[in-house]
N, C-alpha and C positions, 0 to 999 in steps of 0.2 A: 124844614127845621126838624132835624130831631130831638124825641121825647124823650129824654131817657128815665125808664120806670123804677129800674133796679138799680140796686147797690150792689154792684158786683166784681167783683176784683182776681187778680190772680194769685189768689187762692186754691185756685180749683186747680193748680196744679199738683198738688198734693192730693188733691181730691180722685187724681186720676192717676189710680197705679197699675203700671204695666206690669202685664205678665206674659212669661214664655217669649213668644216671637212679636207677634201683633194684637195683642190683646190689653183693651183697657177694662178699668172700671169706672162706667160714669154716672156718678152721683156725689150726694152731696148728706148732709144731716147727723145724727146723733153716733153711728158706727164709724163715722169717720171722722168726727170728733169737728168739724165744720162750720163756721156759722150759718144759720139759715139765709137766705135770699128775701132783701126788703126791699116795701117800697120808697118812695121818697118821701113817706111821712113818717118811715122807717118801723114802720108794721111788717111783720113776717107774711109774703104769698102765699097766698092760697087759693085752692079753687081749680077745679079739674079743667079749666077755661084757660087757667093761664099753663104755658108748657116751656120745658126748655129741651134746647136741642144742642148737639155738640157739632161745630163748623172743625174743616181740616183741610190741611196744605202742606206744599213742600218747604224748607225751613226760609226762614226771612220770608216768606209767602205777604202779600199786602194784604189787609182784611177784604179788600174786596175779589181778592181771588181761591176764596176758602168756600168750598163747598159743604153740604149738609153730611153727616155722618150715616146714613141708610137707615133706618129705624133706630134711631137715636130720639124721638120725638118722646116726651117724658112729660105727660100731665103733675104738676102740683098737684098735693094730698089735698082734701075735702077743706072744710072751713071748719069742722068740730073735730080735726085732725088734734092730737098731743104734739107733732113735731112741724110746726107751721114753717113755711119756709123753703119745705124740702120737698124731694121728687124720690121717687124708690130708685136704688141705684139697680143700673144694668151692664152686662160684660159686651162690648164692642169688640167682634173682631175685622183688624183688617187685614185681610188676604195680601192687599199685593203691597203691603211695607214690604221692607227687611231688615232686620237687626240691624244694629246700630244708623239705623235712617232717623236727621232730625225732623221733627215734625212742627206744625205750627198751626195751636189750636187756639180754638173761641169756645163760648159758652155763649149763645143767643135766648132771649128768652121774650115772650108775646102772648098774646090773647088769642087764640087757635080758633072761638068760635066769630071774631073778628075779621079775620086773616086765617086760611089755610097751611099759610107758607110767611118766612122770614122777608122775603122777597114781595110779595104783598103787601105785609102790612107796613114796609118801610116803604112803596110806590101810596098806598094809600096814608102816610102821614098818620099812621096811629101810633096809642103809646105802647113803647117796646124798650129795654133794655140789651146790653150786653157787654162783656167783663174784655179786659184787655186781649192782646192775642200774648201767647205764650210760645214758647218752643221748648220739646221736650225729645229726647231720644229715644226709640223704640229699642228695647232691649232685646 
């Protein structure tokens, strides 16, 4: 059974704006104007324990054939953070897109000191969230 932790939606599409050829931005929080990531008792995450990472594939891709983003892995701000919720945003590039390729992404997110990998902690049945898949074009 899955646990789902977060509230998380595709939203993050906007959250992730391409630049150039294969370049995102992915984060989330107050510059990007975003709501934060809750739990299901709808408290804002936090905690350098919980992390989110960005899954990718080719377009219509099924969620189970989306791989991890390469150092995409994004600790949640402290618990005495001001922007509870959020993770600092980072520039993703991928090399071997190309312009106008659609793409089809996730936003996964877990307990990293529970689970090392997204893949772990869903064989080990812990709590984890993650937001629809999306598809978006590489510009």
């Amino acid at each position: 059974m899955k646990h789902p932790l977060l509230l998380l939606a595709a939203w993050f599409l906007s959250v992730l704006m391409l630049h150039g050829e294969a370049t995102i931005q992915f984060g989330n929080g107050l510059l990007t104007g975003r709501p934060p990531v809750l739990d299901l008792a709808g408290a804002p995450l936090t905690g350098s324990n919980w992390v989110a990472q960005l899954f990718f594939g080719p377009a219509n891709a099924a969620e189970t054939a989306l791989v991890a983003s390469p150092g995409t892995l994004r600790p949640f701000r402290a618990v005495t953070t001001s922007q509870p919720g959020t993770w600092t945003a980072q520039a993703i590039v991928f090399p071997t897109l190309s312009p106008g390729q659609v793409v089809t992404f996730q936003v996964r997110v877990w307990d990293v000191t529970q689970a090392p990998s997204w893949e772990q902690a869903v064989s080990r049945n812990l709590v984890r969230g993650s937001s629809t898949t999306w598809q978006h074009p590489v510009t």
